[in-house]
N, C-alpha and C positions, 0 to 999 in steps of 0.2 A: 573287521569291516562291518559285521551286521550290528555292534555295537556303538559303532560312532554314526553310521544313518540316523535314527532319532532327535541328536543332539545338532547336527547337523541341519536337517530339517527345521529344527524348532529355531534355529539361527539365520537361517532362510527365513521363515515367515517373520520373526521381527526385526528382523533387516525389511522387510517389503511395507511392514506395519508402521516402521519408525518414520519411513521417507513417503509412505503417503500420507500422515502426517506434516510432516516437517517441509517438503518439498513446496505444497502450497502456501505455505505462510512464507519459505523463503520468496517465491516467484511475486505475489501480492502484496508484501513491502519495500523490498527492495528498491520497485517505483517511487516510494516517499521520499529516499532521499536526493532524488532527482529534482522530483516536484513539488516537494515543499518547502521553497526554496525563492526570495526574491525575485533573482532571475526568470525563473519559470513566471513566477505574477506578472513583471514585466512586458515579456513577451505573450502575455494572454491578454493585456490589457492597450495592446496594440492590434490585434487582430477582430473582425469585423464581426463575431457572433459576439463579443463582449462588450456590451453598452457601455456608452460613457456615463459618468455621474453628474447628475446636479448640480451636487452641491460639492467636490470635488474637484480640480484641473488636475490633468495628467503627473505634474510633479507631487503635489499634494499626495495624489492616491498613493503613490510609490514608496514616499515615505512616511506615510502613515502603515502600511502595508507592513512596509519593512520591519517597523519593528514587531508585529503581530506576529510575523513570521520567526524574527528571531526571536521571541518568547517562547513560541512550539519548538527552536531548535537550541534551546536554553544557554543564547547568547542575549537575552535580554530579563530583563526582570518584570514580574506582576508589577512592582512599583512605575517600572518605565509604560508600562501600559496603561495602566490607568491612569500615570498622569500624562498621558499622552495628550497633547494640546492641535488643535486646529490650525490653519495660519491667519485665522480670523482671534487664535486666543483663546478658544473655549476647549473645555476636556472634550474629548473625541467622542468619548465612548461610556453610555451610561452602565453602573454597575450590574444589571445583567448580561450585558455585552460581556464584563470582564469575565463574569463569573462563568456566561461558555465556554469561554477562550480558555481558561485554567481546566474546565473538563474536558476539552478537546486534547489539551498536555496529557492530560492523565491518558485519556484513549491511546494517542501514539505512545506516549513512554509503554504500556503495554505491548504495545505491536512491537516498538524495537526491541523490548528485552526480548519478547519471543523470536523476533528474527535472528538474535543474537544467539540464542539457545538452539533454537532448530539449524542453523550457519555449524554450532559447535559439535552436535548429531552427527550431522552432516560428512563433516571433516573427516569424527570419527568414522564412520564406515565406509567410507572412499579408503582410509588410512587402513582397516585391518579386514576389508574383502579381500585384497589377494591375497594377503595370508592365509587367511580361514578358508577358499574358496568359493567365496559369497558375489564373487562377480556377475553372473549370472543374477542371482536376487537383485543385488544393486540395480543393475538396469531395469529390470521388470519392474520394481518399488517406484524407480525414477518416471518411467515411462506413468505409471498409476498415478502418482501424484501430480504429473504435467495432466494426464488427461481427463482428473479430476476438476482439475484450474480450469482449463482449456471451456471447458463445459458451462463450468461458474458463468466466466467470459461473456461466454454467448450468448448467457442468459443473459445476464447485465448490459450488455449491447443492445438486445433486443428490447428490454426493459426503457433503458433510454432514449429508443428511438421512439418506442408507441404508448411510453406515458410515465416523463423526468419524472414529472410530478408524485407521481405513486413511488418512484425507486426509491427518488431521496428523502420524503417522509417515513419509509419501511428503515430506511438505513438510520437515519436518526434515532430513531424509535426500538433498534436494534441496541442503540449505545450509549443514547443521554435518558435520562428523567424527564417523565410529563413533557412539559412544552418547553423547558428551559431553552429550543432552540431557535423558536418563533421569536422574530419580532420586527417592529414599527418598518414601514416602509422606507422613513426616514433616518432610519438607525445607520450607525457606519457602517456596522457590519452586510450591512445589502448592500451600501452603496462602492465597498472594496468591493465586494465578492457576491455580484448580482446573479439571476439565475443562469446565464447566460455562461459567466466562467465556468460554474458546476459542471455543465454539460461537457465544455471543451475539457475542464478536467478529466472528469472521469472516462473520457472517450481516449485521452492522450495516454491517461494510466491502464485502461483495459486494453489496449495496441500494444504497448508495451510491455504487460505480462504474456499477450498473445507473443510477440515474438521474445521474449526471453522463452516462454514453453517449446517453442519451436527448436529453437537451439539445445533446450535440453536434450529433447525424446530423439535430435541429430545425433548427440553426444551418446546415449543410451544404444542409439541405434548402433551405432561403432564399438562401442563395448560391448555388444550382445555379439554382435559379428566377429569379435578378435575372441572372444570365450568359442565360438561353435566353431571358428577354424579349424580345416584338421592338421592334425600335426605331424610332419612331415618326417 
């Protein structure tokens, strides 16, 4: 007994280390593949915080959009985006446009393989806690990593209510080079995805990790309680 204590413990602490890790990157992308997503642009692009464009009409934007989208979700090609044409005939989108869009790929393809990786952690230790007797860690870990998120959340809510403007430059400037993500007023890329979507975005994806967390630290809570049961 006093021999397997140590080893035990030290299985407990990175069971709890793994998942407050891995728990918030699973809760934080998850959301992308929801909302990265034509239909999600669609439906933001009909609701009244999202301005309309210019130099755009509704069908236009949709399908200019769409393929943007299916480039970040690599059902379209850098070729089909750049030469993506107007209904007036002209290229959409001048080559720094392209060249965010290709760094923006790069950013999520990162996030999914990590969500992919932390999903696979994940599995793992859901799969050999009751084995080990690591149920107990499991939820504790789960619980830290939701209310690690949960926290994030808050901030970032709070962040978007009392000044977009600072969040979303912080967050750029977290993930691209220099200004590559600045530009023209008249560019497409404003005139898809004006300030106005950012906002609804990020408020619809912070809601949503908010209530995926909830459901976790439910799920934790009920595993914590089926562990301290007594046994009859």
């Amino acid at each position: 007994m006093t021999q397997s204590t140590p080893p035990r413990t030290a299985l407990a602490a990175v069971t709890r280390a793994l998942l407050v890790v891995c728990v918030p990157i699973i809760l934080i992308v998850s959301p992308l593949y929801l909302y990265v997503t034509s239909a999600f642009v669609g439906m933001q692009y009909r609701l009244p915080y999202v301005s309309e464009s210019t130099r755009f009409d509704l069908p236009e934007r949709e399908r200019l959009s769409d393929t943007l989208i299916g480039y970040l979700r690599h059902t379209a090609s850098e070729n089909d985006m750049a030469t993506l044409l107007t209904d007036s005939g002209r290229v959409a989108m001048r080559s720094a446009e392209v060249s965010h869009m290709v760094d923006v790929r790069g950013v999520m393809d990162d996030f999914f393989t990590a969500h992919l990786v932390a999903l696979l952690v994940l599995a793992g230790l859901v799969t050999l806690a009751p084995r080990l007797g690591l149920e107990r860690p499991l939820a504790d870990g789960l619980s830290a990593g939701v209310w690690i998120v949960l926290g994030l959340m808050g901030t970032i809510l709070v962040a978007v209510i009392v000044d977009f403007d600072g969040f979303f430059t912080l967050f750029h400037k977290l993930f691209f080079v220099d200004d590559t993500w600045l530009f023209y007023i008249e560019d497409t890329l404003i005139h898809l995805y004006p300030l106005g979507f950012w906002v609804g975005a990020v408020t619809w994806v912070a809601l949503t990790i908010v209530v995926e967390g909830v459901l976790v630290l439910w799920l934790a809570g009920r595993m914590r309680r089926h562990v301290e049961r007594p046994v009859d």
